[in-house]
One Martini backbone bead per residue (centre of mass of N, CA, C, O) as a GRO file, in nm:
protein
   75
    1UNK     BB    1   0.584  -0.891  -2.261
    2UNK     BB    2   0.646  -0.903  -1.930
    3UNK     BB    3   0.523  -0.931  -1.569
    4UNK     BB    4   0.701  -0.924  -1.271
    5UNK     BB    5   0.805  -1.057  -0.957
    6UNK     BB    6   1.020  -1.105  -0.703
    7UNK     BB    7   1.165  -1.192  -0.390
    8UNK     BB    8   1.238  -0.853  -0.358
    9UNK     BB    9   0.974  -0.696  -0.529
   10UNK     BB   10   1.118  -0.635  -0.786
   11UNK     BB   11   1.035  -0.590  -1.093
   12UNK     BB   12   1.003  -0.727  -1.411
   13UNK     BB   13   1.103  -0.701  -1.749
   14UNK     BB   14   1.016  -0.922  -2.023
   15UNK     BB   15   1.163  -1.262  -1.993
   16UNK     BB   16   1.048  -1.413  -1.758
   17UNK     BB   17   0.991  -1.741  -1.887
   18UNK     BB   18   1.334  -1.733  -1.842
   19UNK     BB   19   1.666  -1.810  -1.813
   20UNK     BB   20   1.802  -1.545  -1.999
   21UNK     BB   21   1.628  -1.342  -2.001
   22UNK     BB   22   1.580  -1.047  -2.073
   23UNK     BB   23   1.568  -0.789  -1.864
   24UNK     BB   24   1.392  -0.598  -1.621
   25UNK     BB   25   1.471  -0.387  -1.309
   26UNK     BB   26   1.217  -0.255  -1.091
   27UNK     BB   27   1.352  -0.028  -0.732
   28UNK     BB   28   1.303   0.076  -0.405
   29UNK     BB   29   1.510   0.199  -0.186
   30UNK     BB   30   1.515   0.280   0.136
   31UNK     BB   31   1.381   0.567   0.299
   32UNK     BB   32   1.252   0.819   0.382
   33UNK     BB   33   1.406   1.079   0.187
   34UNK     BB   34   1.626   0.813   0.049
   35UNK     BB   35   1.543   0.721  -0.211
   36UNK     BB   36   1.629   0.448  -0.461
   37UNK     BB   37   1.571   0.403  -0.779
   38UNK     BB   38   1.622   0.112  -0.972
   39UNK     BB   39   1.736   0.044  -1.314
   40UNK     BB   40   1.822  -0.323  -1.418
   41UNK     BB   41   2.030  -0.560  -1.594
   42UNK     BB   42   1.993  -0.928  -1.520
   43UNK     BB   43   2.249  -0.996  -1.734
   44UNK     BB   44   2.434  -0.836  -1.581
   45UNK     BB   45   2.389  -0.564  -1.300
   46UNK     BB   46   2.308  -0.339  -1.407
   47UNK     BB   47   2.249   0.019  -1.310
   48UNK     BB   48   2.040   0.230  -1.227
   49UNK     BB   49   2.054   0.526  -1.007
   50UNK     BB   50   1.848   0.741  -0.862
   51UNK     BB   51   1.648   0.995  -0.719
   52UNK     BB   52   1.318   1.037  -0.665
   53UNK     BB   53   1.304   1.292  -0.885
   54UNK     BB   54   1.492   1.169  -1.144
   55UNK     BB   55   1.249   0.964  -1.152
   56UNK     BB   56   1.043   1.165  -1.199
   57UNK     BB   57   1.182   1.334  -1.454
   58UNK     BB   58   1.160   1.086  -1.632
   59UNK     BB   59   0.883   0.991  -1.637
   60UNK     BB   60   0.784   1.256  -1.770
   61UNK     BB   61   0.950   1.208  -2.019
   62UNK     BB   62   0.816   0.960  -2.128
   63UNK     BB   63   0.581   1.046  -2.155
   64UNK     BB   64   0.571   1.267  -2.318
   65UNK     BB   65   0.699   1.104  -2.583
   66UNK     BB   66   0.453   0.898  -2.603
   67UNK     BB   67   0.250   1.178  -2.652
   68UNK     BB   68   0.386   1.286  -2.900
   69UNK     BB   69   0.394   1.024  -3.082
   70UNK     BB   70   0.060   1.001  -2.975
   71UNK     BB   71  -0.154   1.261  -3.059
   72UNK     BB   72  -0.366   1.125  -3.228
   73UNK     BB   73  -0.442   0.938  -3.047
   74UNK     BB   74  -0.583   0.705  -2.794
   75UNK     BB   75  -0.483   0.575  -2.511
   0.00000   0.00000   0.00000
């Protein structure tokens, strides 16, 4: 798993060393008090868009996920 930044400033997670490779782009639009978090499919360009409370809430819940599933390790 590689992470870039595009041309629009949003992260790319995935296979970013060629085209056509998996990959996930996110990014926050908007502006204060109306941004939407979009996390979308490169090769689709589908997408989940957020507003940034349920994007906090996404957040903090893949932590717990996380943190549950290695609460015996050391992060």
């Amino acid at each position: 798993m590689e992470i870039a930044k595009d041309d629009a400033g949003d992260m790319v997670i995935g296979d970013v060393s060629r085209l056509g490779g998996r990959a996930l782009t996110v990014g926050i639009t908007g502006i204060s008090g109306d941004e939407v978090l979009s996390i979308g499919w490169v090769e689709t360009g589908d997408s989940l868009r957020l507003n940034l409370e349920d994007a906090v809430t996404l957040r903090d819940e893949i932590d717990r996920i996380i943190k549950d599933r290695h609460a015996h390790e050391d992060l």
